[in-house]
Structure formats: structure tokens, C-alpha cells
N, C-alpha and C positions, 0 to 999 in steps of 0.2 A: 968866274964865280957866278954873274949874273946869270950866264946859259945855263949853268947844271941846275941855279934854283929856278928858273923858267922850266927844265926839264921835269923837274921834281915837283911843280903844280901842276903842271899840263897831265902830269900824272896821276897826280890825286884828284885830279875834276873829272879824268876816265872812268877810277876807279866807281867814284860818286855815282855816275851816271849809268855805269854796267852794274851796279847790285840792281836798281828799282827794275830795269829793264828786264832782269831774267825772272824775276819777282812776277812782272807783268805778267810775263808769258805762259809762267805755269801756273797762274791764280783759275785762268779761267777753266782748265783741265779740273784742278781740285775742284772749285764747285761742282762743275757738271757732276764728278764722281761724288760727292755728298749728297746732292740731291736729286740722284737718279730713286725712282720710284721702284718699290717691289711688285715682282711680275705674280697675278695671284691667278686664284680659280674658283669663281664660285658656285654653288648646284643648289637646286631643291631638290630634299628629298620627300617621300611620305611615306607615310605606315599605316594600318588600320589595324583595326581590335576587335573584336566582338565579343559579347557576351549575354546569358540567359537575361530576359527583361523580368522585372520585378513588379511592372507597373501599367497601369495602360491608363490613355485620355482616353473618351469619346464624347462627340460632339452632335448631341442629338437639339430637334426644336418641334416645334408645331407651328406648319402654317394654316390660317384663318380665315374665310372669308367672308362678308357682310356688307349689306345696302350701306351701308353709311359706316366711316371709320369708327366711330361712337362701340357700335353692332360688334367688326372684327376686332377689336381690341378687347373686350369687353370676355367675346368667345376664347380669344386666345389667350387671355388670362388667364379663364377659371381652366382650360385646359395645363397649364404650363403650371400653374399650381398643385394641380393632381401631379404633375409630374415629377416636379423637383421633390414632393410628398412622398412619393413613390421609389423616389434614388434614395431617400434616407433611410426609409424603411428597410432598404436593400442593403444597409447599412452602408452608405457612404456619407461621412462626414461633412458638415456644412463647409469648411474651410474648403475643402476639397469640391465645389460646387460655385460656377461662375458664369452669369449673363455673355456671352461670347459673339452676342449679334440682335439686334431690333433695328425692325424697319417698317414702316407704316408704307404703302404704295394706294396710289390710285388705279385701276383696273378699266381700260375704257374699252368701248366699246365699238367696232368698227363698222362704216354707215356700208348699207347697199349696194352692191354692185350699180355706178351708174348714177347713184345717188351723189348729189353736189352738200351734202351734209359734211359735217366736220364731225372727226372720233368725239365723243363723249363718254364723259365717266359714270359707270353703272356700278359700283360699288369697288371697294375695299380689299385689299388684301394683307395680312399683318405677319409678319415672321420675327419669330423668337428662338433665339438659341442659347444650349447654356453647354459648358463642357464641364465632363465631371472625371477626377483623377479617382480609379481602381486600385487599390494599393493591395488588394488580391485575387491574384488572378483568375483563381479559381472559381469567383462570385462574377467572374467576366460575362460569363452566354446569359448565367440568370437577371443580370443587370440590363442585358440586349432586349433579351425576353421581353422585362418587366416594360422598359421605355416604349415597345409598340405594343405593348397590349395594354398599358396605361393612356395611350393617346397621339402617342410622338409617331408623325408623320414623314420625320426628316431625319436621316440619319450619314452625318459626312464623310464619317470614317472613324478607325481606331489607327492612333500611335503609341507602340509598346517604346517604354524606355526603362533604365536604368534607375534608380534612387544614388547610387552615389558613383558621378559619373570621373571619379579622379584616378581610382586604379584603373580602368579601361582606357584613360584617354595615355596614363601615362606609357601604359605598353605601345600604344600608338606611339608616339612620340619617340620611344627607342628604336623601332620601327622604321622611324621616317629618319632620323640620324644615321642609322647601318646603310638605310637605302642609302642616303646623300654618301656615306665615305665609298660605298661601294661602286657607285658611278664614278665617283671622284677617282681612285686609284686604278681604275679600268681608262678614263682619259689621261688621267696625267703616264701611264705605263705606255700607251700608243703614243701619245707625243716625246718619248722619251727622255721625260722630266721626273722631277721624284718633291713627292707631297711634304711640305716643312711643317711648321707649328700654324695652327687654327689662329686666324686675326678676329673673326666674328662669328657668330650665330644669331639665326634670330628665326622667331616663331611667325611668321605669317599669318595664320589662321588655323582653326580645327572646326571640323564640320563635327559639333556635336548633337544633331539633331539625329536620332533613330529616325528606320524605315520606316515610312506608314505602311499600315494593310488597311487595302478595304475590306471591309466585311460585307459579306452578300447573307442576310440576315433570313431565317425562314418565319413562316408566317402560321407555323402550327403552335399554337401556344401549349399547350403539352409539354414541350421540351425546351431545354435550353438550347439556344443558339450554339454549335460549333463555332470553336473560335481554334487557330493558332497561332499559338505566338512567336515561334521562332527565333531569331537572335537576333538583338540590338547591334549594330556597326558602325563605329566611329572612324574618322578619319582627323591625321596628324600629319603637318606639312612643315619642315624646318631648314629653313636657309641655312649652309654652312660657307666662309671663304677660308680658304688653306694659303698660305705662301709656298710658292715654285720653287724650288732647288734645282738650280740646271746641275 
């Protein structure tokens, strides 16, 4: 009797010991398969847009010069006055008119060939600019026109753009999405995987700054400056990641 219940423990402390031990063994399989990560893909894509400009900056000034800064400042005032007088007349808007640069400089003078003198300053030089938004275009050349025959010495360029730049940017942005899946299913097809459900997207950036043109302005006052305007182009850039389906 003693031996069969010696049997009959010796059996049940087996038991005990063979559950945890098979328990062990495949514990560390499941995790691994729980948190094995998904295998993804992800692109930029981009799109651009264009479209008719409705509007243009330019950014003209008058530089000055004078024996004593007093002198240029004084000159480049009353010039730059006449000017911005001149832009409203032209009908453009005060709001739409804005100081865009001053700078007072000293001007020196370089000594003699040979000479042991040191550069000194013989007068002044003063620069002022203002940039003024065109909200039609049409009043574009006579506006060019007006600013160098009013005075304006400086002229840095025109930037035509948009007034409302949110349907143009969004065709962009469709744009840049077709591009991103259409790379995407062109990789994932060659590596012989297939594209599951989108995990993120995201916008990077959008270059909404229209082209500049420079203008090469004529100097016959008679006529309006030719101008063209050409189309405004945006650009749209959009991260997409997809999950791999082997």
C-alpha cells in the first residue's frame, strides 16, 4: 500500500512540473508572434498646379546721394514722396503700399595710387524701398511707367500671384497623393508584395510662392511698359505609409 501511494505522488509532482515546463516553451514563440512589427512602405509624393495670376507685387525705391547724410536723406525723401503720391494716383491703395527696405550707407573714398592715406568718407548714399501689391493687372506697365518717370531709380522685380491660393494649392496636393500611390503600387508590384490599408499621411511642405519675372522696363515714357504675366505654380509634397500584404 505504501508503494502504490509513493507511486501515485511521484506522479502527481510529474504532472505539476510537465504543465509550467510546456507553458515555458511556447510562451516565448507567442510573444515573438504578437509583437512582430508590420512591414510598411512609405513615399513622397508631389503635384503642381498652375493657374492665371490675379495680382502682382513690385518692388521699386530711389537711391540718393549727398555730401552729408543730412543732404541724402533729406533728397531721398522728397523723391520717395513724389513716389508713393504717384502709386496712389495710379490708383493703388494705401494698404496695399509698404516700406520694404532703408538704409543710410557711407560712401568712401579710395586714396591714390601709392598714396599711404586711409579710404575716407566723401559723402552719403541713402536707399529706400517700398513694395506695392497690383490687384489689376491691367494698370500693371502704366504703374512701371509711372515709378520711373516719377523718380524711382531701382526697380527689383515683379511677382505675379494668386489672391486665393487654396483651390490651386488643393489640386496640387491631389496631385502629389496619385503621384505618392502611383510609385507606391509600381514598388510594391516589382517586389512582389501587394499595398494593404494607409497607416499615415502627412504634408511636409508646399512651396506657395509664385514665379517671379523680372521685368526689363523701357525707358520711353509714351507708353506703357510691356508686361507678362503668365501662370502662377504651386507645388504640393505628401508623405503617404501603406502596410505590405505579402
Amino acid at each position: 500500500m505504501t508503494r502504490f501511494r509513493s507511486s501515485l505522488l511521484a506522479a502527481a509532482l510529474l504532472a505539476a512540473v510537465a504543465v509550467p515546463a510546456t507553458f515555458a516553451a511556447t510562451a516565448p514563440a507567442m510573444a515573438a508572434e504578437a509583437g512582430q512589427t508590420a512591414q510598411t512602405l512609405s513615399l513622397t509624393g508631389e503635384g503642381t498646379a498652375s493657374a492665371a495670376p490675379d495680382q502682382a507685387t513690385v518692388t521699386s525705391g530711389v537711391t540718393s546721394e549727398g555730401k552729408t547724410a543730412r543732404e541724402a536723406v533729406d533728397a531721398n525723401s522728397k523723391a520717395m514722396a513724389a513716389l508713393l503720391d504717384a502709386f496712389k494716383k495710379a490708383g493703388i491703395q494705401a494698404s496695399d503700399l509698404q516700406t520694404s527696405g532703408f538704409s543710410v550707407q557711407p560712401r568712401y573714398a579710395q586714396p591714390k595710387e601709392g598714396s599711404s592715406e586711409a579710404p575716407h568718407i566723401d559723402g552719403y548714399e541713402v536707399r529706400n524701398q517700398v513694395t506695392a501689391r497690383i490687384r489689376d493687372l491691367t494698370k500693371l506697365g502704366a504703374v512701371l511707367d509711372t515709378a520711373v518717370s516719377t523718380g524711382s531709380n531701382q526697380i527689383d522685380g515683379i511677382s505675379f500671384g494668386v489672391t486665393d491660393e487654396a483651390p490651386v494649392l488643393d489640386k496640387a496636393r491631389e496631385a502629389a497623393v496619385a503621384d505618392a500611390k502611383r510609385k507606391a503600387e509600381l514598388i510594391a508590384k516589382a517586389a512582389g508584395v501587394k499595398l494593404g490599408r494607409i497607416l499615415a499621411i502627412a504634408e511636409p511642405g508646399t512651396d506657395t510662392g509664385p514665379r517671379p519675372m523680372m521685368a526689363a522696363y523701357a525707358m520711353d515714357k509714351r507708353s506703357a511698359v510691356p508686361v507678362e504675366a503668365g501662370e502662377s505654380e504651386y507645388t504640393a509634397r505628401v508623405s503617404v505609409t501603406w502596410e505590405i500584404v505579402q
